[in-house]
C-alpha positions in Angstrom: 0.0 0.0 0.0 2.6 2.4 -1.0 1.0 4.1 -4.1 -1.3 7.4 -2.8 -4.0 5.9 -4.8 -4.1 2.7 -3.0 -4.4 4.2 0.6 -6.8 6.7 -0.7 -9.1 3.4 -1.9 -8.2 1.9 1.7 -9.2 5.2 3.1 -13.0 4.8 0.7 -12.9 1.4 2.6 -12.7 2.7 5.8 -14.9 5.4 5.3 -17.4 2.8 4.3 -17.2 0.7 7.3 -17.9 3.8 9.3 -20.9 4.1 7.7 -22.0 0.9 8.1 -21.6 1.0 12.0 -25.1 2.7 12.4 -26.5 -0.8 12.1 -24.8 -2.1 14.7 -27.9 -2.3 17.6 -25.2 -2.1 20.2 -24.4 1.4 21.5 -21.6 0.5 23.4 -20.0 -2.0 20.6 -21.1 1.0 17.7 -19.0 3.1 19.8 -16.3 1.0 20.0 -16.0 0.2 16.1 -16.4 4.0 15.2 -13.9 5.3 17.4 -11.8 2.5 16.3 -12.5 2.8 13.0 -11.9 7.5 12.8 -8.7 6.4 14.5 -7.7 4.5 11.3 -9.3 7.1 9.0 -7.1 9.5 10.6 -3.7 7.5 10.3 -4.4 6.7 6.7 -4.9 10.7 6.2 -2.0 11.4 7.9 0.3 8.9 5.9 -1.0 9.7 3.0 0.4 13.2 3.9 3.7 12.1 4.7 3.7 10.6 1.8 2.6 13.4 -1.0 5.7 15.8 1.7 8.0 13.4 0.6 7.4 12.9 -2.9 7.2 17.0 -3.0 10.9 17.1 -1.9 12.9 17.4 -4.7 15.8 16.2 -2.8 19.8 15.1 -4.6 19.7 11.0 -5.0 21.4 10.0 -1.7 23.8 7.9 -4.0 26.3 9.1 -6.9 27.1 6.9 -9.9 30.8 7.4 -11.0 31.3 6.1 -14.5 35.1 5.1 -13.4 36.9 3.9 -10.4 37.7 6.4 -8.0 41.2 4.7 -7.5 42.9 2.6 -9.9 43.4 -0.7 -8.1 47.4 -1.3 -9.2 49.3 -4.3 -7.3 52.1 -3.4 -8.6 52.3 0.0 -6.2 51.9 -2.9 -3.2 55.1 -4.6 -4.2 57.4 -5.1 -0.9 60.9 -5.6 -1.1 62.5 -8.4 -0.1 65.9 -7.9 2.1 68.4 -10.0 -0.4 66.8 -13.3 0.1 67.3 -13.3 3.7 64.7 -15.5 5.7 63.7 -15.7 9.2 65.6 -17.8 11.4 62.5 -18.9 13.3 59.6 -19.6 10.2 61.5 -19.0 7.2 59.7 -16.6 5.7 60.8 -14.0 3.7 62.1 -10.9 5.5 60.6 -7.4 4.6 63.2 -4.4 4.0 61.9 -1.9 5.9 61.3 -4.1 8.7 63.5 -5.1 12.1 61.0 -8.2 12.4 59.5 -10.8 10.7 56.0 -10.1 9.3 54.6 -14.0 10.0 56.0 -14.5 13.5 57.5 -11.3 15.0 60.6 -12.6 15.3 63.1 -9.8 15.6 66.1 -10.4 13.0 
């Protein structure tokens, strides 16, 4: 029930209904179902409302399409250096430049 139209048939509908409480013989039941029934009438008016505010807005999309990448995604400006070969004494992995330690196990070299 998203479409205006729709909740203005459901609205009909209500509407409808309230009409047709008179023939309940019941005063205290007839009271019941009408004020249970305006109480729906008016929070079908009011969304309907909210709805038609928001559709007035004439608000920026909340998303932007780009037609390229922001940011190439290069692996070649990831490449780490290796330090001659050299591998850790206690994993034997291969030991990073820039680095006092081993990457996999910490252990200082």
């Amino acid at each position: 029930m998203s479409d205006a139209g729709e909740i203005e048939i459901f609205q009909r509908w209500l509407q409808s209904k309230l009409a047709a409480t008179q023939h309940i013989e019941d005063p205290v039941e007839r009271d019941r179902r009408r004020t249970h029934i305006e109480s729906a009438i008016s929070e079908a008016i009011f969304f309907r409302e909210s709805l038609e505010k928001l559709e007035s807005l004439e608000s920026p999309a909340p998303f932007i399409e780009r037609s390229s990448a922001v940011r190439s995604i290069d692996n070649n400006e990831h490449a780490v250096s290796t330090k001659d070969g050299k591998k850790c004494v206690k994993c034997s992995s291969d030991l990073v430049e820039d680095l006092s330690f081993c990457p996999i196990c910490g252990e200082e070299n």
